[in-house]
N, C-alpha and C positions, 0 to 999 in steps of 0.2 A: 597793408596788413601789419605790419612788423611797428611802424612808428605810431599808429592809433589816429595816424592824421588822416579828415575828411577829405571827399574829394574836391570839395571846394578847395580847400586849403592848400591840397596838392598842388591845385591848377593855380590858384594865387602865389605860391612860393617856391616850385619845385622846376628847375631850368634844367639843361642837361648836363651844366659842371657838376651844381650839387647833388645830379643823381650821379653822375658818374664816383664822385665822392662819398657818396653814401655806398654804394656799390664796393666801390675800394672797401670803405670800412668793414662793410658785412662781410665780405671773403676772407678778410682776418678775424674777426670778431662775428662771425653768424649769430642770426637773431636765436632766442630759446628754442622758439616752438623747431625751428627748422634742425638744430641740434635732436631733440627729441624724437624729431619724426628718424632721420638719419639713425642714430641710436637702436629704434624700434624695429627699424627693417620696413616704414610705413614708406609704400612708392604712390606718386600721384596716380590719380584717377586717371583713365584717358575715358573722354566724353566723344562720341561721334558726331558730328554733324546734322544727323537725322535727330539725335535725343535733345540737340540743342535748340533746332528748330520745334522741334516741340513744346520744349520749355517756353517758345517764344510765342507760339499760338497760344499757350497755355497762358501766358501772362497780359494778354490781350484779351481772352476773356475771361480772366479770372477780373481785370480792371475793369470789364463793361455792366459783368455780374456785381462786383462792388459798388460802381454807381445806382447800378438798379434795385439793388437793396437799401443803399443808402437814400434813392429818392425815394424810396417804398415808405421809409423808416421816418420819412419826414423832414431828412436833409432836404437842403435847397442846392440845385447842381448851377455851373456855371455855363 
């Protein structure tokens, strides 16, 4: 989140020195947003287990419902 870099990108460039190094850096230097959040009094979310699993049926057929509209619509599926 902090560097803007893709997850490919990550997985192609990012070993554990240079996160441990990046890590280093952000504990002296934190990124903006995370300063902000700090600042504002904003605490993470906790997500439980069950809402996550949800999200994860939900994303499987919100995917089967998209192919089926998209083959509806005239796309060609694979």
């Amino acid at each position: 989140m902090s560097t803007g870099w893709s997850w490919d990108t990550i997985d192609r460039e990012m070993d554990l020195m240079r996160l441990a190094a990046l890590n280093h850096y952000w504990d002296r230097h934190p990124p903006l947003h995370l300063m902000v959040q700090s600042y504002l009094g904003i605490k993470p979310v906790s997500r439980s287990s069950i809402s996550r699993q949800r999200e994860a049926d939900n994303t499987e057929r919100d995917v089967q419902e998209f192919a089926e509209m998209f083959t509806a619509a005239g796309g060609i599926s694979a």
